[in-house]
C-alpha positions in Angstrom: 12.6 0.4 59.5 12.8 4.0 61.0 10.1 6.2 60.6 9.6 9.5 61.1 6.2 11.7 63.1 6.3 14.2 60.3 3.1 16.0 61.1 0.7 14.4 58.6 -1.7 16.2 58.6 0.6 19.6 57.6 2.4 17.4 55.3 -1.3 16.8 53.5 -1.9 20.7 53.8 1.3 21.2 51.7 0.8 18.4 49.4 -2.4 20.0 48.2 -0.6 23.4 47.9 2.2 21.7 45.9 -0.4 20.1 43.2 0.5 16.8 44.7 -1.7 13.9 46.4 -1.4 12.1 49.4 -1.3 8.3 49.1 -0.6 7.1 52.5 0.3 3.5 52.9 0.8 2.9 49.0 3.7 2.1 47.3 4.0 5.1 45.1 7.2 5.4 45.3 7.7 1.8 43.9 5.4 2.8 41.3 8.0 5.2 40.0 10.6 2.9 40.7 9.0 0.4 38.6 8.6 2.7 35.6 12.1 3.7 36.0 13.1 0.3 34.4 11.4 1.5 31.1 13.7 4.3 30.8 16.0 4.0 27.7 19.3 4.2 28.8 18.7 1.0 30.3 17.3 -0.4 27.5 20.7 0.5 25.7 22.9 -0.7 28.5 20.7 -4.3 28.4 20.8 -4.0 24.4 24.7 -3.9 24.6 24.7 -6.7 27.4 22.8 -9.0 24.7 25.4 -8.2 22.2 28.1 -9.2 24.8 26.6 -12.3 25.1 26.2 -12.9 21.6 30.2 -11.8 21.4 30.5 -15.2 23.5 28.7 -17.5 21.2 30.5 -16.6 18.4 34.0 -16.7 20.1 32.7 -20.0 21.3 32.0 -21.6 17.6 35.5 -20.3 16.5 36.2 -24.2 17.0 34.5 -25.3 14.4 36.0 -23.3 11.6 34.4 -21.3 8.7 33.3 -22.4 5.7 32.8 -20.2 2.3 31.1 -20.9 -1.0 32.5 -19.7 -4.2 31.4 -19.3 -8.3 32.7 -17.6 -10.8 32.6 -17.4 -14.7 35.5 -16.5 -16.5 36.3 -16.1 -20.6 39.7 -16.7 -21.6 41.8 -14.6 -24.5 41.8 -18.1 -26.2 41.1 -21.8 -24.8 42.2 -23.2 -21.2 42.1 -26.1 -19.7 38.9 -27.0 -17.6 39.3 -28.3 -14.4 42.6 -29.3 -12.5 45.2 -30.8 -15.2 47.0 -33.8 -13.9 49.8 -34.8 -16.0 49.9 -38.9 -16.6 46.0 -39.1 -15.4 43.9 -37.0 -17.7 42.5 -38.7 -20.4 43.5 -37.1 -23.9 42.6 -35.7 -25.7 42.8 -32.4 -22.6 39.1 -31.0 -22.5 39.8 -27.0 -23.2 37.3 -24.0 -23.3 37.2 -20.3 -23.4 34.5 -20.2 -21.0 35.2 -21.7 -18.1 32.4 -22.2 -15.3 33.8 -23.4 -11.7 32.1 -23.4 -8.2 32.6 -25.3 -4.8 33.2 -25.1 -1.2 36.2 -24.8 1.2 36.3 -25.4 5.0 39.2 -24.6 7.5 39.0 -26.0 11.1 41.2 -24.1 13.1 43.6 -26.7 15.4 44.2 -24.5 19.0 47.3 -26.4 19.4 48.6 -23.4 21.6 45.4 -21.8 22.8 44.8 -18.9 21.1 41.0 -19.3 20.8 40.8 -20.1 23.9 42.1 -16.8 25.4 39.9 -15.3 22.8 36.6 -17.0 24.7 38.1 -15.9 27.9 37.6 -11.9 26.5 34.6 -12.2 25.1 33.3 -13.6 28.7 35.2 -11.0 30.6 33.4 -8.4 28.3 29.9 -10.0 28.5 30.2 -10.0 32.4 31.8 -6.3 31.8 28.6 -5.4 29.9 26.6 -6.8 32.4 27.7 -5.2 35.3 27.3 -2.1 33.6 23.7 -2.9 33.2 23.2 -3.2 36.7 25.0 -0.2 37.2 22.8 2.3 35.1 19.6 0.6 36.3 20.9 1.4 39.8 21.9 4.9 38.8 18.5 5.4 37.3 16.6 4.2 40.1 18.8 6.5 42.0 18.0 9.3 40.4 14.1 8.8 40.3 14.8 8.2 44.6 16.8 11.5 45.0 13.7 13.4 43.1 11.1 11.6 44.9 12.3 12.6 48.2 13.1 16.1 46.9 9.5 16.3 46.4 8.9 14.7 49.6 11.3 17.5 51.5 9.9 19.9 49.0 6.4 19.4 50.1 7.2 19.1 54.0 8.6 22.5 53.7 6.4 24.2 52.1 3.7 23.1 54.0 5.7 24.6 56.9 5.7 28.2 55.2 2.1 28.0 54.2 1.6 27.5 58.2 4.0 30.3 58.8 2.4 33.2 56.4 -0.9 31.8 57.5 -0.1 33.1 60.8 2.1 36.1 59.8 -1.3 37.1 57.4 -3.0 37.3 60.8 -0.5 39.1 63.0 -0.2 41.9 60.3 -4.4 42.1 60.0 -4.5 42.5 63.9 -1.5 44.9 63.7 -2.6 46.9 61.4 -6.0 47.5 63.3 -3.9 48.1 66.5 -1.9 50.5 64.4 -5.1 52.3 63.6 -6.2 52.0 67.3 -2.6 53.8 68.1 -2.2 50.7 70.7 0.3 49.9 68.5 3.6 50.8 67.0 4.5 50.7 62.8 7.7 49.1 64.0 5.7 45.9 64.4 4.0 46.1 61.2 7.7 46.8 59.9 9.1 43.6 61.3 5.9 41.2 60.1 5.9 42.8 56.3 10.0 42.0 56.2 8.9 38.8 57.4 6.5 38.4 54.6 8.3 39.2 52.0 11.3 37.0 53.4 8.9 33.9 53.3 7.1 34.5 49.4 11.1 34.9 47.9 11.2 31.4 50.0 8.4 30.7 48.7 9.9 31.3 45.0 12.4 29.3 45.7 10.6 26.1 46.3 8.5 26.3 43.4 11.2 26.4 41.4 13.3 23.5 42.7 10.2 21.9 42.2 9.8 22.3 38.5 13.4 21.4 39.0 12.8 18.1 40.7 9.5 17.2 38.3 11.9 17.7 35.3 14.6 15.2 36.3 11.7 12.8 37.4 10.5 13.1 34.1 13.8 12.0 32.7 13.9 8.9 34.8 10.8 7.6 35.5 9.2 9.6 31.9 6.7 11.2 34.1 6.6 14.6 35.7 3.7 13.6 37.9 4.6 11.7 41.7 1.9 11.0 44.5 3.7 11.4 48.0 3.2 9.2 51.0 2.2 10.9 53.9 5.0 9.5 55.9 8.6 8.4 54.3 10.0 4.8 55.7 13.7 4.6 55.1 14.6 1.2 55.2 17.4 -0.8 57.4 20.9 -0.1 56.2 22.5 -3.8 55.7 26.1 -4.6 56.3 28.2 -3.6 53.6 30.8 -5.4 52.2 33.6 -3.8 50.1 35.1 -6.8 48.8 31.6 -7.1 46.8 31.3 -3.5 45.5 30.2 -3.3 42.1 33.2 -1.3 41.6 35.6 -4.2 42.8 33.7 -6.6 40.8 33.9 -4.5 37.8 37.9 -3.7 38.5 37.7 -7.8 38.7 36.0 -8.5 35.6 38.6 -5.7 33.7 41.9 -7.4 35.2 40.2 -10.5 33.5 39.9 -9.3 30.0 43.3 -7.7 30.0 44.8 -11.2 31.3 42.8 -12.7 28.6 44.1 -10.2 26.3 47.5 -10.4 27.2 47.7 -14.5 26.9 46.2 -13.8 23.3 48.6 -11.2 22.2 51.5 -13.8 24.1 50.1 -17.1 21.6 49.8 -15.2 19.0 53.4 -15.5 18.6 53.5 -18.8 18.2 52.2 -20.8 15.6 49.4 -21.5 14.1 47.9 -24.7 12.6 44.7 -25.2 10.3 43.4 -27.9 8.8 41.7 -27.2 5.3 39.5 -28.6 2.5 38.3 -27.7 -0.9 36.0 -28.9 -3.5 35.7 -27.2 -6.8 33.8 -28.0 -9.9 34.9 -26.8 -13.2 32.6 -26.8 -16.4 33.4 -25.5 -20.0 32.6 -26.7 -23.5 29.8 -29.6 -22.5 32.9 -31.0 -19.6 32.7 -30.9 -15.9 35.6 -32.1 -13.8 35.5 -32.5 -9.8 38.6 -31.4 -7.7 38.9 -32.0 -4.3 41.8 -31.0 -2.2 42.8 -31.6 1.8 45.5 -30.2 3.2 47.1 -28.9 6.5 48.6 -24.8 7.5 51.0 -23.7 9.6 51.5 -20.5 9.5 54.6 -18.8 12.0 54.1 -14.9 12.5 56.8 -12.8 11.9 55.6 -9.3 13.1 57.7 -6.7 15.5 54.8 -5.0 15.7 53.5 -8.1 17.5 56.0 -8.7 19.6 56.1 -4.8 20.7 51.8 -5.3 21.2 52.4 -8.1 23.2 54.6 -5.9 26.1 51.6 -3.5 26.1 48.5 -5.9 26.9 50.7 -7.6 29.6 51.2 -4.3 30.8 47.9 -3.2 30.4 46.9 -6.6 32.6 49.2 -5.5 35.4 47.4 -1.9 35.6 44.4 -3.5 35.6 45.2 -5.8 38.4 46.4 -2.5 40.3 43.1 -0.9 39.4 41.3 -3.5 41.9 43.3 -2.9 44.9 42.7 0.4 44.6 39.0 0.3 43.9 39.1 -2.2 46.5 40.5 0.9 48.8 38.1 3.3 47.3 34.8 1.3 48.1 36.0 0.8 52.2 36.3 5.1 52.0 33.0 5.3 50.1 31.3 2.8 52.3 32.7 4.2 55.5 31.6 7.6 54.7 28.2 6.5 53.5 27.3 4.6 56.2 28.4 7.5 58.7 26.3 10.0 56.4 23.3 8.2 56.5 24.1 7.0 60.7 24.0 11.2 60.9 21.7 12.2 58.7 19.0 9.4 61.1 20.5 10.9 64.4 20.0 14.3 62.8 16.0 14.0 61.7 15.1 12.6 65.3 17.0 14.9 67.2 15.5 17.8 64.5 12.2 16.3 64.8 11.8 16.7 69.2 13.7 20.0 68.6 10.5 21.1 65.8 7.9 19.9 68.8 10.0 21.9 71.7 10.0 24.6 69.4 6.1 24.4 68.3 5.8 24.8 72.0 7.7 27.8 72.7 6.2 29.9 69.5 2.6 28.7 71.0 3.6 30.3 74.8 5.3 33.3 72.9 2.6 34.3 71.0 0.0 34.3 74.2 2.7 36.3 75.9 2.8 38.6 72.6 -0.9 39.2 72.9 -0.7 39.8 76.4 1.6 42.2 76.1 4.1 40.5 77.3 6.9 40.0 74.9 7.4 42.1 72.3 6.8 40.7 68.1 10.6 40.7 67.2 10.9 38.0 70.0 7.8 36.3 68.6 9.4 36.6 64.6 12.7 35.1 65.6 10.9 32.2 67.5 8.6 31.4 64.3 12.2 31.8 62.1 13.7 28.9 64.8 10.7 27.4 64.1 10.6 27.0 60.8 14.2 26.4 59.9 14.2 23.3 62.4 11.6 21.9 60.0 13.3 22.7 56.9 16.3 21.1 58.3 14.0 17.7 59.8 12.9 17.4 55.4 16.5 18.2 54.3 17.7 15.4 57.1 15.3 12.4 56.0 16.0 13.3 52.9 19.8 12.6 53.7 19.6 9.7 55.1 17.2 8.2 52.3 20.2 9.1 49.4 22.8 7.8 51.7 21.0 4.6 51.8 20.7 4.5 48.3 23.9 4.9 47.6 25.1 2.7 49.2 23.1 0.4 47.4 24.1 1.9 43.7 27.9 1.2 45.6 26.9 -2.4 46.2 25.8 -3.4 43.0 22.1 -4.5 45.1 19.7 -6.3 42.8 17.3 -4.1 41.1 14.8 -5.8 42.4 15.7 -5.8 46.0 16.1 -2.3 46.1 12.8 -1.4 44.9 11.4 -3.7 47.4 12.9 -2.5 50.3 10.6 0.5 49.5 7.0 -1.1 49.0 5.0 0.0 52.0 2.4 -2.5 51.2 5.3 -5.2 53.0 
């Protein structure tokens, strides 16, 4: 894992300033990574992968037919005959009745002689696998986003731990200017410069406070809390190779070329016909006599339906779109993966190049501001020093920041096990 020299001990300075603790070596972050599972769009997406799954089951027990119960009580305008008259087999004399009871049961058992249920199984598992992958998708989103915030704060804190060093030491320049002023060893242009300076790093100073109310609103919305302890030291972990053949996108493109196959086949044997085997038994009461029917019987029934025919051009085309959808989500995730991994390859180069370039220039406003107090360089030199400075470590938090959210989206890209991702971030490993 790479890990950064961050200046602890002015990262703790700013995370005290920022109303934030220091927790080094635990695993907040997967603390908030953790409580990020609670949030309820998640819930809704694994609510609607249940249902999926339920979707299955009962496409599954299509083969075993439905059944129905029926009563009913009916008075006649005069008498009728109760039951089911059979000419040459009823007894006379015919029992009639003007209130006539019947009830009973009738089962049909569906014979997929040409597969139709079948292909109706086959989309109900493309969309349970569908509804899964969506799942896995806004769990990785949401972790995402509670990622992106934490290391917001983490940048957030960084720099303004870096101003609050700065305006410490600009507080102190103007105090001994302003007595040099006084002295007349010194000129107001000086004071000038340091006030401008001043007032340049409080409107920075504005700024981060409010990208942190920012920042502690979104965590709020992910993780349902606006309050995140910050490790002294950010570890971003080891970028795996990524394969784009296994991008959740291509899997999900995979899964939709599926259920418009599946679809397709169903609309194609629909056409054709359709066989059902069915059974009744009926009991019919009136005036003191009950007679028993039963009945068995088999269906065919042939569909006759342009509209059919015309539905059944569109879900095969529909299933050739979808099968062009993967190849180009297959070409999508190689650019996406490509560009991530180079993003987050910069943004690592970046923070230790930034991160010698904050010490060499730590060491440079140090010699300048002896030589400004000897009189040897003048305090416009020593401002634009401190600026250099100070942007270089503004740039080092914006950089490690980087190169965390490349990381992590690659992972959202990759469809990585929830799990998995949040332990690549436990620093108790």
């Amino acid at each position: 894992m790479h890990r950064f020299s961050q200046l602890h001990a002015l990262l703790a300075a700013g995370l005290l300033g920022f109303g934030l603790t220091s927790t080094s070596g635990a695993s907040e972050l997967t603390d908030l990574l953790q409580r990020t599972l609670d949030n309820p769009s998640i819930a809704a997406r694994t609510g609607q992968a249940g249902a999926a799954r339920h979707d299955v089951g009962a496409a599954d027990l299509r083969y075993f037919g439905h059944a129905s119960l029926f009563a009913s009580r009916t008075r006649f305008e005069d008498a009728r005959v109760v039951g089911i008259f059979t000419p040459g087999v009823t007894l006379l004399p015919v029992p009639v009745a003007q209130d006539i009871n019947q009830y009973g049961v009738t089962y049909t058992l569906p014979v997929d002689v040409f597969g139709v249920i079948a292909a109706e199984r086959a989309q109900a598992r493309a969309g349970r696998q569908s509804a899964e992958l969506l799942a896995r998708q806004e769990i990785l989103l949401r972790l995402h986003q509670t990622l992106s915030v934490y290391v917001r704060l983490q940048a957030l804190a960084q720099q303004v731990a870096a101003l609050a060093t700065q305006k410490h030491q600009m507080d102190a320049n103007a105090r001994r200017i302003r007595a040099e002023v006084k002295l007349g060893s010194a000129a107001g242009l000086d004071l000038s410069l340091v006030q401008s300076d001043l007032a340049r790093l409080n409107a920075q100073q504005t700024v981060l406070d409010g990208n942190r109310r920012a920042a502690l609103a979104s965590l709020q919305a992910a993780a349902g809390t606006s309050t995140a302890a910050l490790a002294a030291a950010m570890v971003i972990p080891h970028l795996l190779q990524a394969e784009a053949q296994a991008s959740l996108p291509v899997a999900f493109a995979r899964v939709q070329s599926k259920a418009a196959d599946a679809a397709a086949d169903n609309a194609k044997r629909s056409l054709l016909p359709a066989f059902a085997v069915n059974a009744q038994y009926a009991q019919y009461s009136g005036a003191d006599v009950n007679r028993d029917a039963w009945s068995v019987g088999v269906n065919m029934t042939l569909p006759l339906d342009a509209a059919a025919f015309r539905s059944e051009s569109a879900a095969a085309a529909r299933a050739q779109a979808a099968a062009d959808q993967v190849r180009a989500a297959q070409n999508d995730s190689v650019a996406q993966i490509t560009a991530l991994e180079a993003g987050y390859q910069a943004a690592l180069a970046n923070a230790q190049a930034l991160t010698t370039e904050v010490e060499h220039r730590t060491q440079v406003v140090t010699i300048e501001r002896e030589k400004w107090r000897l009189g040897a360089s003048t305090m416009e030199d020593l401002l634009r020093q401190e600026r250099d400075r100070l942007d270089a470590q503004f740039q080092l938090a914006d950089a490690e920041a980087q190169a965390a959210l490349a990381w992590s989206s690659i992972q959202v890209l990759q469809g990585t096990a929830p799990g998995i991702y949040i332990q690549a971030w436990d620093t108790k490993q």
